[in-house]
N, C-alpha and C positions, 0 to 999 in steps of 0.2 A: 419742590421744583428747583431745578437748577438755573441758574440768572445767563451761564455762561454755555452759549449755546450758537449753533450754526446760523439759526434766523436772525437773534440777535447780534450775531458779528456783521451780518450781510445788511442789516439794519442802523448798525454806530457805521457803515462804511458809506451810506445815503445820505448819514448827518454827517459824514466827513467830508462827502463832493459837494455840501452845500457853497463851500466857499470856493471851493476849485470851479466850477460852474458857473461859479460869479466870474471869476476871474473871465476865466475863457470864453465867455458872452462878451466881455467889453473889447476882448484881446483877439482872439479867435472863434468867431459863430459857429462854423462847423463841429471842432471841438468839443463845443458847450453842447452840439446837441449830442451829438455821440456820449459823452456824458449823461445827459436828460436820459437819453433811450437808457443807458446799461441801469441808471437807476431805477429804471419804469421795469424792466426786465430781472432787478436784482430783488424787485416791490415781487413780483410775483412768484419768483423762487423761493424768498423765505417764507412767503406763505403757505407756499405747496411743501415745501422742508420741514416746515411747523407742524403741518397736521401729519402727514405721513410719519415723520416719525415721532409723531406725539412729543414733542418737546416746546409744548409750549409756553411760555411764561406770563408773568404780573410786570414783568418788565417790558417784556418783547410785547405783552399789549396797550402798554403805555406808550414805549417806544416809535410801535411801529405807524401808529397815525401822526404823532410829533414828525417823525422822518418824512411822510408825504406830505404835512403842512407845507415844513419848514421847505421843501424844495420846489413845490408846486405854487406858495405864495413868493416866494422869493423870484421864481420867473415870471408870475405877472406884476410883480413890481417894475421888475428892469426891464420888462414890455410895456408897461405904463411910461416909467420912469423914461426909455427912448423913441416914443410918440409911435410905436408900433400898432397900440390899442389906446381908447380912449381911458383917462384916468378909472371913470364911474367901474367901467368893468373891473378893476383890480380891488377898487375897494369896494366892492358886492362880495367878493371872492373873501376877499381879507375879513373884511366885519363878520361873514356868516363864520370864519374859523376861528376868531375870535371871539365868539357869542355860545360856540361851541364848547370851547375852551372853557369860559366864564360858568355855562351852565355844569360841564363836567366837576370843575371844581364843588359847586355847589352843591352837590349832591352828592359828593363824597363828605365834605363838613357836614352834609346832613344825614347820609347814611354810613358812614364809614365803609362805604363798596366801591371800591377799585374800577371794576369791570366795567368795562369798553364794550357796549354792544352796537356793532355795525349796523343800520339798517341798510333794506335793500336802497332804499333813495340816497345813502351815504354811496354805497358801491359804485351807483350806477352817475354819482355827481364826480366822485375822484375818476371816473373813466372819462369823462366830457371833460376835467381839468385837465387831465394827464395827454387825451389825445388833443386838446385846446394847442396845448403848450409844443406839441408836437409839431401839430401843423402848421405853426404860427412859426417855430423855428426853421420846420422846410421851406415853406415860404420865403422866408429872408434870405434860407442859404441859398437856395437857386432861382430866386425871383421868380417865383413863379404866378405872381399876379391875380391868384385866385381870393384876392382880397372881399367880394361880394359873399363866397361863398363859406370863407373861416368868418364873413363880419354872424351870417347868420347862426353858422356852430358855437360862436361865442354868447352868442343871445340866447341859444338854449343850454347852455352851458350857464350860464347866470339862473335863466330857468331853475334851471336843476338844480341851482345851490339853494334858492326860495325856497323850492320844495321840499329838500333835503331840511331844512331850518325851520319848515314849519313839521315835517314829521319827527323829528327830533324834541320840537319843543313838546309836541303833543302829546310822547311819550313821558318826556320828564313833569312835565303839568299831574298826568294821567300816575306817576309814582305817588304824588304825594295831594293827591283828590279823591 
């Protein structure tokens, strides 16, 4: 397998706007989210680049959920961090990708296997992160005051990471039971 590839370039370029993103969130909102979106948009072209032309990697599968952490924790921080959301939600979000992380690790010291398998409750918790974070930046950019309606997206959005965290553990439990 080849390490250097279309997905994974489109992948190190997600972990490159983590800090550009930062920036332009404290400096320019607009900006930041027009960022947020090409990277939600650059998430799902190298996926579809990946399989289609079958090039996909050990890398580009390590990779490419490191890159949607690192850019989907990073903005409910600085949503946390600028009283946009209440703190709990950011670190529900955080601890389940952390616990993620912790249990991945673990199972590769115990089985020596790499592989990254997505469940569907993973898929369907980074789509409730991804449009979370969306909405929550349209919101600010054009005040749009739908504040009742992103409060309850955000609660099944946490939803989803629960459940995502409990199917996840049930699998890795169910590895070694």
């Amino acid at each position: 397998m080849r390490t250097f590839t279309v997905p994974n370039f489109l992948t190190v370029l997600r972990i490159i706007g983590v800090p550009i993103f930062i920036i332009f969130f404290r400096k320019n909102l607009p900006i930041a989210t027009i960022i947020f979106f090409l990277a939600i948009i650059t998430d799902v072209i190298d996926g579809v680049v990946a399989r289609l032309s079958k090039s996909r990697s050990v890398l580009g599968a390590m990779l490419d959920p490191l890159a949607d952490k690192l850019l989907i924790d990073t903005a409910f921080i600085l949503f946390a961090l600028n009283n946009y959301i209440p703190d709990w939600i950011a670190i529900v979000i955080i601890s389940r990708d952390i616990l993620l992380i912790i249990g991945w690790i673990l199972m590769y010291i115990i089985t020596s296997n790499i592989k990254v398998e997505p469940s569907i409750f993973g898929k369907i918790t980074n789509f409730f992160e991804s449009t979370s974070v969306m909405l929550l930046l349209l919101n600010a950019v054009f005040a749009l005051n739908y504040n009742l309606e992103i409060e309850v997206y955000l609660y099944l959005t946490v939803l989803m990471c629960v459940v995502s965290l409990i199917d996840y553990s049930m699998k890795g439990i169910k590895k070694f039971g």
